[in-house]
N, C-alpha and C positions, 0 to 999 in steps of 0.2 A: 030365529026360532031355535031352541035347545031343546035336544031330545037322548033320552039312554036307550032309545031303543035302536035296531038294527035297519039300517036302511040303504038305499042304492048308494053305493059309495061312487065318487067320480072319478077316481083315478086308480080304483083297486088296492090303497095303500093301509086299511085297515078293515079288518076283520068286526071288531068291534069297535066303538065308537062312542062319546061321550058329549062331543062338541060339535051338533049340526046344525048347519042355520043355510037357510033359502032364502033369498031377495032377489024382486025384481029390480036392477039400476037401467033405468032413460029401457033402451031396446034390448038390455039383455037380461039374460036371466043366469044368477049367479048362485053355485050353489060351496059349500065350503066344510069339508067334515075332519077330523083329528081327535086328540086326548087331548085332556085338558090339561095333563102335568107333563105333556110333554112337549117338547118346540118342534113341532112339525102340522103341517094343514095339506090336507089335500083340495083340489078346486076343480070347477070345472065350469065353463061361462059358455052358455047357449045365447048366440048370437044371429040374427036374419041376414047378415050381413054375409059376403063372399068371403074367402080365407084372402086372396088379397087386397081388398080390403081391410082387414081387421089386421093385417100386417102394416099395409100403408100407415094405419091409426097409431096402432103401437109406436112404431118408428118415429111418426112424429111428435110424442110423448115420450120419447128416450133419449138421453144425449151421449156421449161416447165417453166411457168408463175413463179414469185419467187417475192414476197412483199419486202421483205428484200435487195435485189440485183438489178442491172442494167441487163437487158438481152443481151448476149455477140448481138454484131451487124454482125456477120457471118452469121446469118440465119434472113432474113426477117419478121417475125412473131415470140411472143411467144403467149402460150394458153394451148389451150387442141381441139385434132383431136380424133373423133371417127367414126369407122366404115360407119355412117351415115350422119355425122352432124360436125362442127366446132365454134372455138368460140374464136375470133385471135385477135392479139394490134399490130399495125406495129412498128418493132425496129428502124425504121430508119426513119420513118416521125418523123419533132421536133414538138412536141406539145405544146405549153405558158401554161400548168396549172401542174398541179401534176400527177405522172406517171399514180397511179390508176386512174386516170379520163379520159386517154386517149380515143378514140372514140372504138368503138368495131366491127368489121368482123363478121358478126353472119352467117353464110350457112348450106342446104342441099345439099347433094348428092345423085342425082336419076341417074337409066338408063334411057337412052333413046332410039328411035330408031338405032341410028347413034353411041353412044357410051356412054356418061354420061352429065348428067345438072348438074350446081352448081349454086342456086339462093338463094341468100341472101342478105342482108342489111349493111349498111355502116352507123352507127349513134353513137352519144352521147351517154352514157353512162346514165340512167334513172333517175338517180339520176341529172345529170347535166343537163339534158334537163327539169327539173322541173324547178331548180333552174333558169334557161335561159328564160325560159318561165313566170316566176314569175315575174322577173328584168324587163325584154320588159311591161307586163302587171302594174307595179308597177310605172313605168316612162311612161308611155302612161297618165297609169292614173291622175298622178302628174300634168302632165304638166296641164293636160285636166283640173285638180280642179284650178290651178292656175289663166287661162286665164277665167275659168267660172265667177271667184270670181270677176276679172279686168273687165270683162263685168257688171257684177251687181252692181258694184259702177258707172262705166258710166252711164248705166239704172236708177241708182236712182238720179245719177247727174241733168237728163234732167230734174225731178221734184221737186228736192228742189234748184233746183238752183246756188250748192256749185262748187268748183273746184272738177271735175270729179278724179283725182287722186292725190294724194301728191307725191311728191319727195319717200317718203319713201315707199307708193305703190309701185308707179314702178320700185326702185329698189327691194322690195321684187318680185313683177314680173319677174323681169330679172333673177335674182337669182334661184328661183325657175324652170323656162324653162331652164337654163343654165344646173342645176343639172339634169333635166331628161335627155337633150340631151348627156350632160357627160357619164350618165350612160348609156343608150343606144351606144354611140360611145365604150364606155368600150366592151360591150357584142360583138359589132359589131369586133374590133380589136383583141382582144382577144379569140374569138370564132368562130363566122361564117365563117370570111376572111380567116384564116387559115384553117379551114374545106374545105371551098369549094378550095382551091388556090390546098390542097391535096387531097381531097375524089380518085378523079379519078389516080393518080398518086399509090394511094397506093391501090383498086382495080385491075388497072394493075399489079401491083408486084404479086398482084396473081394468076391473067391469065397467068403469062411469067412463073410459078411456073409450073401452070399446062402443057401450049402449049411447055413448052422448051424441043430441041430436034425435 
C-alpha cells in the first residue's frame, strides 16, 4: 500500500514520508516507510513470537559475512545476529556495485506486549551514501555555475552591445549541463532505481524469515 500521507512511522526516521506499505507475511506483520528518491527504508516487523526466538530464526537464516568469498545463496542473508540486535546484506538482491558496498539491514529486537518488535533500517552503506550525496551536490552545483556564467555573458551583452554568446559558449554550455545531467542519470541508474525497485522486497525476505510457519 502507498500513501503521501503522514503516518505512525516505525523507526522514527522520517518526518514525512512518500513510500508506505503494510503487509501481513505467514505470522507477522511488516510495516515499511521511507522517500521514494531516496536509498533509505525504515521497518518495523510485529511478530507473536518471543525475541529469542525471532533471534534463533534470524540466525538460522544468516551465514557469516566472508570478504574473501561469495555467500552461498541457500540462506537469504549473511552478517552477524546477536542476542539483541542484527546487522545483514541480502544474498540474493543483485546489487550494480561491489559486494562490500551492498546496502545494510541494521535491527533491534525488543519484547513487546503481543510477543516481539524488530525495527530497523534498510540503507547505503555510510560510506556510499557520502560519496552519493557528494555526486548529486557536485552536479547540482556544476550545472548551476554553468548556466549562472551563460546568464552573465547575456547580462553583459545587453550593455556593450556584442553578440551575447559565441558558438563556442554555447557549446561549452551544452557540454557542461550534459556532464551534470550524465552524472546524475549515473547515481540515478546505478543507485537509487535499484534501491528503491528492491528495499521492500528484501525487507520482506525478512518478515517471511520471521512469520514463516
Amino acid at each position: 500500500m502507498l500513501t503521501s500521507a503522514r503516518a505512525e512511522i516505525p523507526a522514527g526516521e522520517f518526518e514525512t514520508i512518500d513510500d508506505w506499505r503494510q503487509e501481513v507475511v505467514g505470522s507477522a506483520r511488516l510495516d515499511v516507510t521511507g522517500r521514494r528518491l531516496w536509498p533509505h527504508r525504515a521497518f518495523r516487523i510485529d511478530s507473536p513470537l518471543s525475541p529469542t526466538e525471532v533471534v534463533d530464526r534470524i540466525g538460522r537464516a544468516t551465514s557469516p559475512f566472508r570478504w574473501w568469498r561469495r555467500s552461498p545463496a541457500t540462506r537469504p542473508f549473511d552478517g552477524t545476529v546477536t542476542p539483541g540486535a542484527f546487522s545483514l546484506q541480502s544474498t540474493t538482491a543483485s546489487w550494480r556495485t561491489w559486494r562490500w558496498a551492498r546496502p545494510r539491514l541494521q535491527g533491534r529486537i525488543v519484547p513487546s506486549g503481543s510477543g516481539s518488535r524488530i525495527a530497523g533500517t534498510y540503507a547505503l552503506q555510510t560510506a556510499v551514501a557520502v560519496v552519493l550525496s557528494l555526486c548529486c551536490i557536485w552536479g547540482t552545483a556544476f550545472a548551476g555555475l554553468v548556466l549562472a556564467s551563460a546568464g552573465f555573458d547575456i547580462a553583459a551583452s545587453i550593455t556593450t552591445g556584442r553578440s551575447p554568446l559565441s558558438l563556442d559558449d554555447v557549446l561549452l554550455t551544452v557540454a557542461g549541463i550534459a556532464v551534470a545531467l550524465l552524472l546524475l542519470g549515473v547515481v540515478w541508474v546505478r543507485v537509487v532505481r535499484p534501491f528503491g525497485d528492491q528495499a521492500h522486497r528484501v525487507v520482506r525476505a525478512l518478515a517471511a524469515v520471521v512469520g514463516e510457519g
